[in-house]
PQR file with spaces between the fields and no chain letter, atoms N, CA, C, O and H, PARSE charges and radii, in Angstrom:
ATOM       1  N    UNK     1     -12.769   19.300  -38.877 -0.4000 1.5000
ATOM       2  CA   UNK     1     -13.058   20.719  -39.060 -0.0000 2.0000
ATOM       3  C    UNK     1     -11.770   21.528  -38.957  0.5500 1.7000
ATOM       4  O    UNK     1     -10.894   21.151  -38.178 -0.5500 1.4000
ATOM       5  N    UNK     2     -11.596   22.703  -39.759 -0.4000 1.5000
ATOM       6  CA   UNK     2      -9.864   23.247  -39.900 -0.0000 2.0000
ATOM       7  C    UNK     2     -10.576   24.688  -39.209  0.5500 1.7000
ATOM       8  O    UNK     2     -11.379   25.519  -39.632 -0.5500 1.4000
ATOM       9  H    UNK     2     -12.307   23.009  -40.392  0.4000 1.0000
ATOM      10  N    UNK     3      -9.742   24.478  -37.778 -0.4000 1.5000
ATOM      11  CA   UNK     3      -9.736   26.001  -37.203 -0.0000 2.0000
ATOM      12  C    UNK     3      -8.568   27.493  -37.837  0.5500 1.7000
ATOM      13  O    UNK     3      -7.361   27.678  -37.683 -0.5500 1.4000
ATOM      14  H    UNK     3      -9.090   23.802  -37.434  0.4000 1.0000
ATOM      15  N    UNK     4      -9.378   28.109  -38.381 -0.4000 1.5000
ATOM      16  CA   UNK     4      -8.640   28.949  -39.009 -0.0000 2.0000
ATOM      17  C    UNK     4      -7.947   30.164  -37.567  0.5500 1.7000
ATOM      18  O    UNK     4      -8.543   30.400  -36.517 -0.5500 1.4000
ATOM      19  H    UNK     4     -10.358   27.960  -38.506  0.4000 1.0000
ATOM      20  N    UNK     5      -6.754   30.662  -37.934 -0.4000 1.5000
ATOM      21  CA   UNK     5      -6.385   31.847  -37.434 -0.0000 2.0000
ATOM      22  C    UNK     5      -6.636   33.220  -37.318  0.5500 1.7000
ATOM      23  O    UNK     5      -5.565   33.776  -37.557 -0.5500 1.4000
ATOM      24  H    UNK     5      -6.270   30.470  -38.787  0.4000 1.0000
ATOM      25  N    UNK     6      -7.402   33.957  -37.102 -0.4000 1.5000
ATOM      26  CA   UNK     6      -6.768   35.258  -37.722 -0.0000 2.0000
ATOM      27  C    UNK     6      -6.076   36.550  -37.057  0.5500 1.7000
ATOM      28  O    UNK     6      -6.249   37.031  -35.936 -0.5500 1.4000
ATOM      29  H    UNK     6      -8.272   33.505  -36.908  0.4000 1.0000
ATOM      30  N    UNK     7      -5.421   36.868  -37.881 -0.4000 1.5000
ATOM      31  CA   UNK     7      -4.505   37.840  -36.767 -0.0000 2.0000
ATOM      32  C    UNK     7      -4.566   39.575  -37.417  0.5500 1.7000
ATOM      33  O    UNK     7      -4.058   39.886  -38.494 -0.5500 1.4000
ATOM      34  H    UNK     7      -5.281   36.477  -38.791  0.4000 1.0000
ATOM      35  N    UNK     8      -5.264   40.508  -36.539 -0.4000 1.5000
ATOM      36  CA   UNK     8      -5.133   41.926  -37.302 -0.0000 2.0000
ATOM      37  C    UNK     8      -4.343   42.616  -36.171  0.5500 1.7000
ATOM      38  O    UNK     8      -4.079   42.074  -35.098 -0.5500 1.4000
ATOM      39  H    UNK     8      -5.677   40.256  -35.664  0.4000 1.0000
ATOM      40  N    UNK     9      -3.999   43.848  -36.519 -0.4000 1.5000
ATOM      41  CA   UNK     9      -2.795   44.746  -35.945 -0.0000 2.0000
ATOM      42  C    UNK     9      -3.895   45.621  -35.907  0.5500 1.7000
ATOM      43  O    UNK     9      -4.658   45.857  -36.844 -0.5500 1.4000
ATOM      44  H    UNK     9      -4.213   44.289  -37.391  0.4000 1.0000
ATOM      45  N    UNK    10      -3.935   46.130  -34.668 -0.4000 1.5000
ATOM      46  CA   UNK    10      -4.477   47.222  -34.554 -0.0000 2.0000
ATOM      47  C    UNK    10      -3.423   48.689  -34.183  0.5500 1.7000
ATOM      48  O    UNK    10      -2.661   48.497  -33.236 -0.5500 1.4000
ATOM      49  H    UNK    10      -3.315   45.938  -33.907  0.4000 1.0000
ATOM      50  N    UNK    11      -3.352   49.872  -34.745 -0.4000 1.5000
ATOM      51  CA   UNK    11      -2.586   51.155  -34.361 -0.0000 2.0000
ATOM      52  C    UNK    11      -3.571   51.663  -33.718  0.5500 1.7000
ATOM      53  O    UNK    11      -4.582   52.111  -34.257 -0.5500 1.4000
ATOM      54  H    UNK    11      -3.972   50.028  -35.514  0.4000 1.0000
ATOM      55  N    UNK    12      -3.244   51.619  -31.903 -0.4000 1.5000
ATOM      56  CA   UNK    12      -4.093   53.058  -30.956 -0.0000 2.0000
ATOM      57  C    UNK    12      -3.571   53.869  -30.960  0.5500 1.7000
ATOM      58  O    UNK    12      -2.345   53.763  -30.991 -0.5500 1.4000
ATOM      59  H    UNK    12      -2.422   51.255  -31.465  0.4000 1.0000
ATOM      60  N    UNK    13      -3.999   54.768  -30.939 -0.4000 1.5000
ATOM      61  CA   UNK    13      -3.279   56.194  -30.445 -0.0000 2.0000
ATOM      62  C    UNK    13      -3.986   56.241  -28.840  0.5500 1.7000
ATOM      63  O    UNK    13      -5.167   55.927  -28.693 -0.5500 1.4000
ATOM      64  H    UNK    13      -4.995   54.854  -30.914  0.4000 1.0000
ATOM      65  N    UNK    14      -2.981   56.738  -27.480 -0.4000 1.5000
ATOM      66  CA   UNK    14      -3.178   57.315  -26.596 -0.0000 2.0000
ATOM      67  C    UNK    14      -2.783   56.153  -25.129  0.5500 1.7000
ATOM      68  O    UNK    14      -3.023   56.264  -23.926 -0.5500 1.4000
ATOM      69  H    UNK    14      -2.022   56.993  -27.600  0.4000 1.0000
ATOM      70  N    UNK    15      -2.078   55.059  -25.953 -0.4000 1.5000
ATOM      71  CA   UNK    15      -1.670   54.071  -24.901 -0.0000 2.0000
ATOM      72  C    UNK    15      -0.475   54.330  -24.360  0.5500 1.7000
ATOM      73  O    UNK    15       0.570   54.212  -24.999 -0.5500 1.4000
ATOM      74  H    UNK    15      -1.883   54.970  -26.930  0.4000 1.0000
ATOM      75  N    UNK    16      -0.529   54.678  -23.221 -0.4000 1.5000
ATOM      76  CA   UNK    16       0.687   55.125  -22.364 -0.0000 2.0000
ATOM      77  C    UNK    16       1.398   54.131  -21.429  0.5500 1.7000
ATOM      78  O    UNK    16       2.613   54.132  -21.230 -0.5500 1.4000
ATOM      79  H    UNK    16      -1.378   54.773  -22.702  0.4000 1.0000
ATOM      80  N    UNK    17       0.724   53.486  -21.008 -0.4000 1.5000
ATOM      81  CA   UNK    17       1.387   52.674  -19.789 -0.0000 2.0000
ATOM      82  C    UNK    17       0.815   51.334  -19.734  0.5500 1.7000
ATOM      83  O    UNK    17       0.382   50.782  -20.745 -0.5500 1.4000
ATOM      84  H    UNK    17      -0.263   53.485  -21.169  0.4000 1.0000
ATOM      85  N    UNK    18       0.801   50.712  -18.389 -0.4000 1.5000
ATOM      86  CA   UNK    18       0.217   49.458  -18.244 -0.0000 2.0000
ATOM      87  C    UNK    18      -1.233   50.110  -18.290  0.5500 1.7000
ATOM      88  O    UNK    18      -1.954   49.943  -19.273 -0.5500 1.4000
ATOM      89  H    UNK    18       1.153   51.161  -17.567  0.4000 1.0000
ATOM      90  N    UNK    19      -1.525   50.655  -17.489 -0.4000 1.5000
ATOM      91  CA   UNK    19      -3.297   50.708  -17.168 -0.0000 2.0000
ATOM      92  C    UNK    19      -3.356   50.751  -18.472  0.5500 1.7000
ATOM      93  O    UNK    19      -3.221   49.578  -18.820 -0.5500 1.4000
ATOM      94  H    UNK    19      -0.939   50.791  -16.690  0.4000 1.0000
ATOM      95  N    UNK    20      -3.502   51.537  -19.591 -0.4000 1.5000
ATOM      96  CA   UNK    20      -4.033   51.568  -20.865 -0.0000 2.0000
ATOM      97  C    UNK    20      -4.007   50.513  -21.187  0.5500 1.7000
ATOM      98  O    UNK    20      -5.085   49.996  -21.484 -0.5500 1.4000
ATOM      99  H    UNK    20      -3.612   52.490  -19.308  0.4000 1.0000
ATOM     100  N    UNK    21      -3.061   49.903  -21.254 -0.4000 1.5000
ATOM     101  CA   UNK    21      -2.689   48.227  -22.114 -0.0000 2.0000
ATOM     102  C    UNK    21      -3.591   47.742  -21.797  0.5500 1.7000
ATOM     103  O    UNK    21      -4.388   47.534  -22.712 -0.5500 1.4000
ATOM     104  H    UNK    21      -2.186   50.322  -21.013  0.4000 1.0000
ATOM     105  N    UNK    22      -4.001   47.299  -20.445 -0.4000 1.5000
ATOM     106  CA   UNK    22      -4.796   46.891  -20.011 -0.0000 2.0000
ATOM     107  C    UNK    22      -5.994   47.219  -20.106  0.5500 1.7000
ATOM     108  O    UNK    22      -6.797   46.288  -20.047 -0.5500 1.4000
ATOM     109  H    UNK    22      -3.354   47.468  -19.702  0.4000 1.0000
ATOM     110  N    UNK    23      -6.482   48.465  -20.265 -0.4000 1.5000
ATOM     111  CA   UNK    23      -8.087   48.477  -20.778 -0.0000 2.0000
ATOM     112  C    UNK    23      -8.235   48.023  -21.672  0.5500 1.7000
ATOM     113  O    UNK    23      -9.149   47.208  -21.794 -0.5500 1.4000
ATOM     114  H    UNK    23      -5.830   49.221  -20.313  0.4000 1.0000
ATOM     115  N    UNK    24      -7.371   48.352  -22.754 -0.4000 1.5000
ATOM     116  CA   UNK    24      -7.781   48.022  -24.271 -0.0000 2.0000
ATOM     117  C    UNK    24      -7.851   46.141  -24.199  0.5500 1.7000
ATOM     118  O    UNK    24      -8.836   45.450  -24.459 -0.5500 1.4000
ATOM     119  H    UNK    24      -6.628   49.014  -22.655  0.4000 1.0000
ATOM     120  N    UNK    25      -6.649   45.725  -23.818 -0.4000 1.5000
ATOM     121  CA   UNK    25      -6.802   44.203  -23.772 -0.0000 2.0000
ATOM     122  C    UNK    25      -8.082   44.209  -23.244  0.5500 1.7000
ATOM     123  O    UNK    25      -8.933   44.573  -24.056 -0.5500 1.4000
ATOM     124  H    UNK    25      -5.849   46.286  -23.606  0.4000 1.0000
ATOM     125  N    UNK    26      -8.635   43.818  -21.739 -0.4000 1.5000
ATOM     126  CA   UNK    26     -10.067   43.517  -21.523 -0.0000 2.0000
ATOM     127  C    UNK    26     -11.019   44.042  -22.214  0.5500 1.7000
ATOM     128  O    UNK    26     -12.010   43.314  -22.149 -0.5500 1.4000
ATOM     129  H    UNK    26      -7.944   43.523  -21.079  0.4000 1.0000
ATOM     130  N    UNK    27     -11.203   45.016  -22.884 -0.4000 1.5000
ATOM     131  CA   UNK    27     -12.361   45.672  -23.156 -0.0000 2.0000
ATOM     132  C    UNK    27     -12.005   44.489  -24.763  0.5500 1.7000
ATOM     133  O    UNK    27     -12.913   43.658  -24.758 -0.5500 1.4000
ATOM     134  H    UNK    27     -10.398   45.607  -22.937  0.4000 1.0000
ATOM     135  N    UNK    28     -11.445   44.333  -25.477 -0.4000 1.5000
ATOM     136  CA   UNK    28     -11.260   43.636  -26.881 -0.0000 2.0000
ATOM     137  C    UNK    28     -11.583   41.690  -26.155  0.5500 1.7000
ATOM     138  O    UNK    28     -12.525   40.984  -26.515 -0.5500 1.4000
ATOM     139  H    UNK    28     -10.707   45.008  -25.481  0.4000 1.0000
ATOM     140  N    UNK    29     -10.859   41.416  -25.470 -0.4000 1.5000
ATOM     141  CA   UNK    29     -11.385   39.986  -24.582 -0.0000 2.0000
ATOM     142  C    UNK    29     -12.679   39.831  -24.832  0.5500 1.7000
ATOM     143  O    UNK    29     -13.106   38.685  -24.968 -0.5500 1.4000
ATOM     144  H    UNK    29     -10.094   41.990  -25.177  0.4000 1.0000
ATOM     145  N    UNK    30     -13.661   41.080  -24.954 -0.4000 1.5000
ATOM     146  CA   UNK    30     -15.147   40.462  -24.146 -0.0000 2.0000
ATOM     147  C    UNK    30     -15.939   39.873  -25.556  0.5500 1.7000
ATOM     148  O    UNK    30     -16.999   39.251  -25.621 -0.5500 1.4000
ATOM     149  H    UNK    30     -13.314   42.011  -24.843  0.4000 1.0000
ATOM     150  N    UNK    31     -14.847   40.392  -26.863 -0.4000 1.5000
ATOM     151  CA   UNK    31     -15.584   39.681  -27.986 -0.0000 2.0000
ATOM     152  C    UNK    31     -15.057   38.484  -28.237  0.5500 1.7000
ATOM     153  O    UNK    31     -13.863   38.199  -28.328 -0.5500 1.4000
ATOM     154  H    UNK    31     -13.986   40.898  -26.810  0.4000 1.0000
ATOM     155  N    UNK    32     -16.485   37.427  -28.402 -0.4000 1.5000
ATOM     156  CA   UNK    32     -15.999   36.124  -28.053 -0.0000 2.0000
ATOM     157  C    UNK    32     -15.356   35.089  -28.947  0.5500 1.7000
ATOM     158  O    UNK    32     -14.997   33.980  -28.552 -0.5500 1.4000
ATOM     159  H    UNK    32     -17.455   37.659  -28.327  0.4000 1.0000
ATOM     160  N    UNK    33     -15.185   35.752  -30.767 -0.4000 1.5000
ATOM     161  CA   UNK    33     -14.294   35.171  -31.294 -0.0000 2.0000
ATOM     162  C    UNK    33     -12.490   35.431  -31.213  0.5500 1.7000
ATOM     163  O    UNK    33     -11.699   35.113  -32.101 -0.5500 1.4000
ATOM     164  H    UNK    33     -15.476   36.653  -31.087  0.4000 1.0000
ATOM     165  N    UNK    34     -12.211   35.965  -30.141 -0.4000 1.5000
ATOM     166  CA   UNK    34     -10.968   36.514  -29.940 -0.0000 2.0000
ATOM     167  C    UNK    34     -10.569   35.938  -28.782  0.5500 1.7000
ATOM     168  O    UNK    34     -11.119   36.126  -27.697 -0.5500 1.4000
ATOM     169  H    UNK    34     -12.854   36.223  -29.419  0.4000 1.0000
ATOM     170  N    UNK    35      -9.155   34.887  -29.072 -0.4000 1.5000
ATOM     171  CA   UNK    35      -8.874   34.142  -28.662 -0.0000 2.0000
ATOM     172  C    UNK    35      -7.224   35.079  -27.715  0.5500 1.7000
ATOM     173  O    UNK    35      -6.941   34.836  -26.541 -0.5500 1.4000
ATOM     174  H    UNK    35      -8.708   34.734  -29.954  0.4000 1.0000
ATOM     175  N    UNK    36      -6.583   35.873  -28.425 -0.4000 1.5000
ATOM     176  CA   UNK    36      -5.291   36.316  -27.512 -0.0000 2.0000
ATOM     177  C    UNK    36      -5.856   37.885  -27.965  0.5500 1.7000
ATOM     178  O    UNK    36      -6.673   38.205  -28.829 -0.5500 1.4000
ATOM     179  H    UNK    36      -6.814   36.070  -29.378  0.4000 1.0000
ATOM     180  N    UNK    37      -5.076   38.697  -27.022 -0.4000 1.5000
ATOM     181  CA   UNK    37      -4.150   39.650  -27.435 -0.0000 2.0000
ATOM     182  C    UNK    37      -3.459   40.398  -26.901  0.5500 1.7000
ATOM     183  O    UNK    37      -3.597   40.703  -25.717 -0.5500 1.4000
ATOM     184  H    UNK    37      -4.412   38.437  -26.321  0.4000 1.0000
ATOM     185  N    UNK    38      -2.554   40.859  -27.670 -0.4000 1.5000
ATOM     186  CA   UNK    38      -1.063   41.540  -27.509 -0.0000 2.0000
ATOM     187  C    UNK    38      -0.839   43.095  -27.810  0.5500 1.7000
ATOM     188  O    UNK    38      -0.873   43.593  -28.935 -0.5500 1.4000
ATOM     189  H    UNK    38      -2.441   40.610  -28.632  0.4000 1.0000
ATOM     190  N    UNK    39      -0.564   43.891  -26.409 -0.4000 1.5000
ATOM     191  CA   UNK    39      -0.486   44.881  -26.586 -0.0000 2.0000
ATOM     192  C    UNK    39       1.024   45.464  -26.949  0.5500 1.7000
ATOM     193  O    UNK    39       1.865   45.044  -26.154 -0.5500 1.4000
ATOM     194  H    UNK    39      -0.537   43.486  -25.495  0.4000 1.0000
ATOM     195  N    UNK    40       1.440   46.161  -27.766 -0.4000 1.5000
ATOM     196  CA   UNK    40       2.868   46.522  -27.767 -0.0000 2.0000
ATOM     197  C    UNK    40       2.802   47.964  -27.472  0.5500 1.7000
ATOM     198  O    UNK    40       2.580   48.636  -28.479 -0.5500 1.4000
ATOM     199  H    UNK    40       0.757   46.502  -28.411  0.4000 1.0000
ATOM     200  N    UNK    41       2.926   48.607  -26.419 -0.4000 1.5000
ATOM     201  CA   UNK    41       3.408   50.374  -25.801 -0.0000 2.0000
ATOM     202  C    UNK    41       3.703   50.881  -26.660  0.5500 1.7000
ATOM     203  O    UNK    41       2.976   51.605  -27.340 -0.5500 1.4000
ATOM     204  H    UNK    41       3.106   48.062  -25.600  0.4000 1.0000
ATOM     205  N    UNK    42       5.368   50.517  -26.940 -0.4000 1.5000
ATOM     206  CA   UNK    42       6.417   51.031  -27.851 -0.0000 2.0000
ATOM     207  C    UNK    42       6.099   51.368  -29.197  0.5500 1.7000
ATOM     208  O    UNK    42       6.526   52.403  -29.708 -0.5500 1.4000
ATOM     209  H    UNK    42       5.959   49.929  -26.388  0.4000 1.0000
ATOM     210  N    UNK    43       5.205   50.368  -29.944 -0.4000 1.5000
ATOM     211  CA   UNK    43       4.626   50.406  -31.061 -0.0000 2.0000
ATOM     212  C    UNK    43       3.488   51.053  -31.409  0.5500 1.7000
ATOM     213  O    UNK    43       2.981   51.017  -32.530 -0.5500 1.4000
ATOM     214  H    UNK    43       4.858   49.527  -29.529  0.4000 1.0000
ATOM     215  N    UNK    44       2.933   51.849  -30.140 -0.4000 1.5000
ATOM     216  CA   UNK    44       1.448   51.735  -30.048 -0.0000 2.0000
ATOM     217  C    UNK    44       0.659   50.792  -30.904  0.5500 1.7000
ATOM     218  O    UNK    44      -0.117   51.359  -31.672 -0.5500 1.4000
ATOM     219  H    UNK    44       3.345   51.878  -29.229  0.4000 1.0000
ATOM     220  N    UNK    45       0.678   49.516  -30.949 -0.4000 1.5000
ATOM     221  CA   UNK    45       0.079   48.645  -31.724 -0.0000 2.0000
ATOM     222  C    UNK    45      -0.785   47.541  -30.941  0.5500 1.7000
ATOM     223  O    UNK    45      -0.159   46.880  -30.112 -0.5500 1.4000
ATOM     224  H    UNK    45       1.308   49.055  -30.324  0.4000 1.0000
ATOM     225  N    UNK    46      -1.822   47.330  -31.066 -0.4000 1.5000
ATOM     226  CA   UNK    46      -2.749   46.177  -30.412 -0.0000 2.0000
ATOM     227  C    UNK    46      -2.809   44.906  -32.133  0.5500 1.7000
ATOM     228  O    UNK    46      -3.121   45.075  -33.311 -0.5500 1.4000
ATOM     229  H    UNK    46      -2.331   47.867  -31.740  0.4000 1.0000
ATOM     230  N    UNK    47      -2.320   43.751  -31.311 -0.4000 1.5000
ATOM     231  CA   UNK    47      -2.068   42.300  -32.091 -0.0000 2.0000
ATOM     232  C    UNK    47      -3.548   41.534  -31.741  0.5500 1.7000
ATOM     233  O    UNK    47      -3.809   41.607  -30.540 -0.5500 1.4000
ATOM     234  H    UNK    47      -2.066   43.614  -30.353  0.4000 1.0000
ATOM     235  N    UNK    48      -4.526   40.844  -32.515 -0.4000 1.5000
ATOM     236  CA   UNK    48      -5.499   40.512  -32.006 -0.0000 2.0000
ATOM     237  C    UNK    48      -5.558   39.374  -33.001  0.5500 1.7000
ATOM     238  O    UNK    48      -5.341   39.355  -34.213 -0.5500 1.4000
ATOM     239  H    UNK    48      -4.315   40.785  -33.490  0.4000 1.0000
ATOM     240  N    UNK    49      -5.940   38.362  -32.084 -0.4000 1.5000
ATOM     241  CA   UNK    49      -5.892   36.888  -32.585 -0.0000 2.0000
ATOM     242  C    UNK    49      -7.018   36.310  -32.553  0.5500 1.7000
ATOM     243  O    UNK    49      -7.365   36.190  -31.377 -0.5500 1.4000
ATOM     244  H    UNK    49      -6.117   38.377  -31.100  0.4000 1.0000
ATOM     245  N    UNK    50      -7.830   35.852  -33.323 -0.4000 1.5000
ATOM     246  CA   UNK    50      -9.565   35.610  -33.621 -0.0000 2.0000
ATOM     247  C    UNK    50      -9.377   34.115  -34.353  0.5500 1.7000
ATOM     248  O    UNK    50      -8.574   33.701  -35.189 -0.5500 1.4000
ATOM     249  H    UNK    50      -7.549   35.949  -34.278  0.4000 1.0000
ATOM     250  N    UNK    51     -10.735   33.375  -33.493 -0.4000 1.5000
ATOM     251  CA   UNK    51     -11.050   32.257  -34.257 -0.0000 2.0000
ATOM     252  C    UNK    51     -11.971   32.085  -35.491  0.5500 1.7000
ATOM     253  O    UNK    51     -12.149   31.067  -36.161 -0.5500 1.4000
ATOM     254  H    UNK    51     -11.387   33.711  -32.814  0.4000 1.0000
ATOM     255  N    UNK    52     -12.625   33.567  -35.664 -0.4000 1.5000
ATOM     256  CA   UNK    52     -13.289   33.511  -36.910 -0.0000 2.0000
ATOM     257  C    UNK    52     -13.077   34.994  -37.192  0.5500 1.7000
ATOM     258  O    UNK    52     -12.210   35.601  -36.564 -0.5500 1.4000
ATOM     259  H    UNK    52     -12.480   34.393  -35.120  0.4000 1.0000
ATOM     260  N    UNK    53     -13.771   35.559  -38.037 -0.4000 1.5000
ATOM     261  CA   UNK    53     -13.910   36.678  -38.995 -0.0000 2.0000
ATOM     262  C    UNK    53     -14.499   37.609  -37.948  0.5500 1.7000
ATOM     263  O    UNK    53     -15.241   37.124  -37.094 -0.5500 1.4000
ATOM     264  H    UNK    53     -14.476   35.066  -38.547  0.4000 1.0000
ATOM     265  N    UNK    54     -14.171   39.167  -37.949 -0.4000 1.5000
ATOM     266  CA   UNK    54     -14.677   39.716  -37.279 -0.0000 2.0000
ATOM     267  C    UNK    54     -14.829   41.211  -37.371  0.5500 1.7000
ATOM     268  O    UNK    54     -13.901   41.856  -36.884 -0.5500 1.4000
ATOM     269  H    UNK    54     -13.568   39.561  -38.643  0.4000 1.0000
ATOM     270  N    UNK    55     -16.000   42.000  -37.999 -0.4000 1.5000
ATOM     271  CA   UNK    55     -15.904   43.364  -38.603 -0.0000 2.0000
ATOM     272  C    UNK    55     -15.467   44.210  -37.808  0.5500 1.7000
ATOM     273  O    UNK    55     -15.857   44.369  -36.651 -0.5500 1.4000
ATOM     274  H    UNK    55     -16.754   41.476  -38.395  0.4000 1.0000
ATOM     275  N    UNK    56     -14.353   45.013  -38.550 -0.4000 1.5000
ATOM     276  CA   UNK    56     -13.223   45.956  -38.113 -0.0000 2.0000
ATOM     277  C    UNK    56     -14.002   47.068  -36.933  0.5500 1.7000
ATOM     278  O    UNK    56     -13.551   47.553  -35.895 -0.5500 1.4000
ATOM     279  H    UNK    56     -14.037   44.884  -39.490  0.4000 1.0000
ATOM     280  N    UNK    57     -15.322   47.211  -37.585 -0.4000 1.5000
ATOM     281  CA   UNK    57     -16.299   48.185  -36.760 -0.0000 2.0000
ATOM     282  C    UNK    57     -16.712   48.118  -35.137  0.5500 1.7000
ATOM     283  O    UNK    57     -16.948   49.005  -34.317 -0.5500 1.4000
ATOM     284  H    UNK    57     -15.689   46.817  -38.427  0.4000 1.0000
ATOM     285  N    UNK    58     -16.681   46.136  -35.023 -0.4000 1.5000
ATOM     286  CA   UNK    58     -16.574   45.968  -33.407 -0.0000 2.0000
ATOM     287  C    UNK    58     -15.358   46.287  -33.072  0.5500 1.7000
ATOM     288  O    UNK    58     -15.220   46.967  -32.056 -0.5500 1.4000
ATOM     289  H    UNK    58     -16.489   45.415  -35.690  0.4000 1.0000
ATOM     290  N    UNK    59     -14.126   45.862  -33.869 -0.4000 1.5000
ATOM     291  CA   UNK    59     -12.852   45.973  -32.503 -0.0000 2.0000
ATOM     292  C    UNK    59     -12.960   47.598  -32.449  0.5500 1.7000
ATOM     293  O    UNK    59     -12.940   48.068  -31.311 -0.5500 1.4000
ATOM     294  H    UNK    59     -14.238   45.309  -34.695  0.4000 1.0000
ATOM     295  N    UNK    60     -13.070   48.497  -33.507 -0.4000 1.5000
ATOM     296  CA   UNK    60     -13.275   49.820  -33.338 -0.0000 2.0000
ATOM     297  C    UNK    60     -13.739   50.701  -32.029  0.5500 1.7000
ATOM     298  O    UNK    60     -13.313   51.627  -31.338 -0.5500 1.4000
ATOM     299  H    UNK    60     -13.087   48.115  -34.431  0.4000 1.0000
ATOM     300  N    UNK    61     -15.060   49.692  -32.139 -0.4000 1.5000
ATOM     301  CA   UNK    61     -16.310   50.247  -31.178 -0.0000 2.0000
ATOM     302  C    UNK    61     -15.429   49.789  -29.409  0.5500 1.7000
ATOM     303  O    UNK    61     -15.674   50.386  -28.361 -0.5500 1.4000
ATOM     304  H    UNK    61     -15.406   48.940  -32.700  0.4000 1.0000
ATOM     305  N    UNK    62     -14.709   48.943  -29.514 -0.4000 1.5000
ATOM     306  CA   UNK    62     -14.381   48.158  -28.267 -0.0000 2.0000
ATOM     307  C    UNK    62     -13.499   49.113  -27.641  0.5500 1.7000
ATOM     308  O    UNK    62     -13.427   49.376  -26.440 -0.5500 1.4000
ATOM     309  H    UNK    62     -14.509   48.458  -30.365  0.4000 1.0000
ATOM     310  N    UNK    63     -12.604   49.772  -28.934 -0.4000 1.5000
ATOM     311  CA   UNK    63     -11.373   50.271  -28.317 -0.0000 2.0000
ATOM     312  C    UNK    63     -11.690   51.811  -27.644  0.5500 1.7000
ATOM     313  O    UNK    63     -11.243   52.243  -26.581 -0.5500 1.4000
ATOM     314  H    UNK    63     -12.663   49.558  -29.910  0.4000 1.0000
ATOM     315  N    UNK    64     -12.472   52.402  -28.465 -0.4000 1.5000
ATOM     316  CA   UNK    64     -13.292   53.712  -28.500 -0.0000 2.0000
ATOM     317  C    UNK    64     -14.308   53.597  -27.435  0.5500 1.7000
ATOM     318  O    UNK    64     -15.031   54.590  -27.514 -0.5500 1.4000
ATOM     319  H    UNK    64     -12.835   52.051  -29.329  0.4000 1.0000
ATOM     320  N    UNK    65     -14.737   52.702  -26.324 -0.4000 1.5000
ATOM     321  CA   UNK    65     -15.296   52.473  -25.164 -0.0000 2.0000
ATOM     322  C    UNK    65     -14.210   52.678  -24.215  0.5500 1.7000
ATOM     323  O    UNK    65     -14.651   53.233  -23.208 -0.5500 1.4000
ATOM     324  H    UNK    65     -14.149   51.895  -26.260  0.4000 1.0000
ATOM     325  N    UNK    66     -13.119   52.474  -24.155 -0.4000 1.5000
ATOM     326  CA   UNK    66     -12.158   52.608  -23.431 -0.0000 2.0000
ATOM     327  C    UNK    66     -11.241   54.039  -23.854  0.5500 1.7000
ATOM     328  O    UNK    66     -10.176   54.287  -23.290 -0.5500 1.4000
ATOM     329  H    UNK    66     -12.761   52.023  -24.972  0.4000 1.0000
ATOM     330  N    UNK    67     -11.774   54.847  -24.830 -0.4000 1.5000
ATOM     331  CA   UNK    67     -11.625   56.247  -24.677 -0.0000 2.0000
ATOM     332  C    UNK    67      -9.914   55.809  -25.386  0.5500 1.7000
ATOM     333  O    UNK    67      -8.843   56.120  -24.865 -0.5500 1.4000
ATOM     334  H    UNK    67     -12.640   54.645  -25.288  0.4000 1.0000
ATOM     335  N    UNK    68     -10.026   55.331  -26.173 -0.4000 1.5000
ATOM     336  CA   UNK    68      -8.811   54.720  -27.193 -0.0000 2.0000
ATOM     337  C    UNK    68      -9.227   55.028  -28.743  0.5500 1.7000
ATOM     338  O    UNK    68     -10.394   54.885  -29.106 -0.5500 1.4000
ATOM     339  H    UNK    68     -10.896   55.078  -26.597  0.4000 1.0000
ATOM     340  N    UNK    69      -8.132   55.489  -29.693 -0.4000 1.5000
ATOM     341  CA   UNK    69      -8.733   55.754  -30.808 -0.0000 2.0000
ATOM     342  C    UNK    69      -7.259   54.943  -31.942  0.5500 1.7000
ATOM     343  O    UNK    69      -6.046   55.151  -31.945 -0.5500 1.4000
ATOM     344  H    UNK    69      -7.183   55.605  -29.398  0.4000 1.0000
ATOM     345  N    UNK    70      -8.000   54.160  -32.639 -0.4000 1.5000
ATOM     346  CA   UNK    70      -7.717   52.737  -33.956 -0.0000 2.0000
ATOM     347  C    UNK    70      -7.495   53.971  -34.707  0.5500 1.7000
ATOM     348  O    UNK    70      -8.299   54.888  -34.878 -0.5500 1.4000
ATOM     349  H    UNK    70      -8.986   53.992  -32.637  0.4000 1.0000
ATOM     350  N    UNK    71      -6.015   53.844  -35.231 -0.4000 1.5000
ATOM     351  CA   UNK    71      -5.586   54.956  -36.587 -0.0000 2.0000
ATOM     352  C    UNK    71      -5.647   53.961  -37.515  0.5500 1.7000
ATOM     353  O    UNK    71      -6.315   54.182  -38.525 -0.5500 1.4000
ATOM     354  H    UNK    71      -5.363   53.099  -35.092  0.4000 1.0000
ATOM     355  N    UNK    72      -5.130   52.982  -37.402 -0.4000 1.5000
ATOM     356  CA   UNK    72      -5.258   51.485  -38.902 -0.0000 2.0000
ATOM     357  C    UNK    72      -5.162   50.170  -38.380  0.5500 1.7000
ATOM     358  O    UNK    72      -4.406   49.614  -37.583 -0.5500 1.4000
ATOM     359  H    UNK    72      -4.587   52.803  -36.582  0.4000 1.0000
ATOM     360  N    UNK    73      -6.295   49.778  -39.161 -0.4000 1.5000
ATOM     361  CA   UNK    73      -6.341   48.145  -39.264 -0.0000 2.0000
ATOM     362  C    UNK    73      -5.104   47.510  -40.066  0.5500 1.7000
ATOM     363  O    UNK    73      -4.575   48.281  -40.866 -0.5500 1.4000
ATOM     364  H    UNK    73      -6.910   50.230  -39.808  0.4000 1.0000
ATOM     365  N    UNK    74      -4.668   46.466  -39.988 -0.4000 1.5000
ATOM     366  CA   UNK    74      -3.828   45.936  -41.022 -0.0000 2.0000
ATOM     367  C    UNK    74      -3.858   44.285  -40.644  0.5500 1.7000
ATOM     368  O    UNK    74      -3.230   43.482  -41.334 -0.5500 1.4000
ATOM     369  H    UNK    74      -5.097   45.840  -39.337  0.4000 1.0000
């Protein structure tokens, strides 16, 4: 069986520090095809690494629970 990768970039707006990093990471963790992810501050960018396919609308919903707002998928 070929385990595929997938990797999307998420742009937050409103991540300031560690605590933020950190919500957004756990709160994106709890979906269970998502295997890493990587917050970058500097970039405001969230890196999210999935073992299968996963509509843009959950990581959306995940980040926007943590009072975080997704400017682009890529």
């Amino acid at each position: 069986m070929f385990n595929k990768k997938i990797k999307k970039v998420l742009e937050v707006e409103g991540m300031h520090c560690g605590h933020c990093a950190s919500k957004v990471e756990n709160s994106l963790k709890e979906i269970p095809p998502i295997s890493k992810v990587k917050v970058n501050l500097d970039k405001k960018q969230v890196e999210v690494y999935l073992t299968e396919e996963v509509d843009n609308d959950t990581l959306i919903n995940a980040i926007e629970k943590v009072d975080f707002e997704v400017k682009n998928i890529m």
